[in-house]
Structures are given as structure tokens and as C-alpha cells.
N, C-alpha and C positions, 0 to 999 in steps of 0.2 A: 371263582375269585373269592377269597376268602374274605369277608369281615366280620368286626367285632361287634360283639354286643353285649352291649353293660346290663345288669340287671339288678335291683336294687333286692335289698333284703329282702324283702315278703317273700320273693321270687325265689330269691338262692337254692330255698331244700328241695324246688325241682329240679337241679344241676348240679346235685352233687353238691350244693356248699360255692359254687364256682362263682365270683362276683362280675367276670367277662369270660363270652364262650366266643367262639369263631364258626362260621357255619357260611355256607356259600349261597349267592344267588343274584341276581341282574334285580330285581325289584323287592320291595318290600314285602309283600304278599309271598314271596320266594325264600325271603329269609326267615320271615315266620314260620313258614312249613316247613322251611328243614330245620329248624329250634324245637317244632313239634314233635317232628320226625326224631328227632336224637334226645328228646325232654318231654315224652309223654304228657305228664303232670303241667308244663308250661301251656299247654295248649286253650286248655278251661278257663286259664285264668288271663289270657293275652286276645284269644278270638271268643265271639259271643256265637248262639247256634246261628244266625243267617251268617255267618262267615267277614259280619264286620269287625271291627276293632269293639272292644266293649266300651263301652260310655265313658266309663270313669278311670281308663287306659289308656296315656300318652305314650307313642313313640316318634322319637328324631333321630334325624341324619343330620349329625354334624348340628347340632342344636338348633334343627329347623322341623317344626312340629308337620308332621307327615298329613295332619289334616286340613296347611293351608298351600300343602303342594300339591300332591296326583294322590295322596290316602295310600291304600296297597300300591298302587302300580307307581309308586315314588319309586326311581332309578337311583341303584346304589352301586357304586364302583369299589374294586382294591384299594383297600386303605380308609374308608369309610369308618365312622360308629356311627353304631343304632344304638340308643338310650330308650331302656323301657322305662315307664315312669309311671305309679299307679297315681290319678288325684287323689290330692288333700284335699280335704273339707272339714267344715264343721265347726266347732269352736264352742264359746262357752257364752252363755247368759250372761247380762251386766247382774249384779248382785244390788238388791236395794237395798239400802239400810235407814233402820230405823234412827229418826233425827235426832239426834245428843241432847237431854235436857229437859 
């Protein structure tokens, strides 16, 4: 069953430049391995070594965040997207200034 999956910039130069690929699988954990499977280079940077999601690594189905449904074994049907999505963070220091006068 084929579905999509969007993948934002960072991600692109491991699929060719491609900003959505189709790849098939019954859960999440299924669709990743075969995005690994046909995208080498996706793989490092979507699963961590114990085979979880990496930390700073959001993926949704259908813009429901996969780690407050079943994680990997979220069930994904024909017609589905998955959105990879690396977190933001960080930001910038308040800036002090010195008082006028």
C-alpha cells in the first residue's frame, strides 16, 4: 500500500532532492525501513542505534505526532502522509543594554 512521505530540506539530499517519496508499509516502523531501504543516507538521520526514533525527530500521520499514538507500530493505511519533521530549538539571548544617559 503505497504512502507518502514528506520530508523536509535537511532531509532532501538523501532522496535525490525529492521533497515527498511513496514507499509502502502497514505501520510506521515499516515505512521507515523501506525509506531506509531505498534512501540509505535517511536512515542515520530518522532512527537512532537502539532502533528508536531520534530525540530531536518528529514524525505524523496525518498531523498526528506518532509518539502520542503506538510510536513505530502507529498503523498507516493507502492514502496516508507521514511528515518527517526535524525539532527547532534554540533561540537567541535577550540583549542588555546599556542605560541612555
Amino acid at each position: 500500500m503505497p504512502i507518502e512521505v514528506r520530508l523536509p530540506t535537511v532531509l532532501r539530499s538523501h532522496a535525490g532532492g525529492r521533497s515527498t517519496v511513496q514507499v509502502d508499509g502497514s505501520t510506521i516502523r515499516e515505512v521507515l525501513e523501506e525509506l531506509a531501504t531505498s534512501y540509505p543516507g535517511l536512515k542515520g538521520q530518522i532512527i537512532a542505534d537502539n532502533g528508536a526514533l531520534h530525540r530531536f525527530v518528529n514524525v505524523y500521520v496525518n498531523d498526528d505526532d506518532v509518539r502520542y499514538l503506538d510510536n513505530l507500530d502507529t498503523k498507516v493505511s493507502s492514502g496516508d502522509v507521514v511528515s518527517i519533521l526535524p525539532a527547532v530549538a534554540g533561540g537567541c539571548r535577550a540583549i542588555q543594554r546599556e542605560p541612555e544617559g
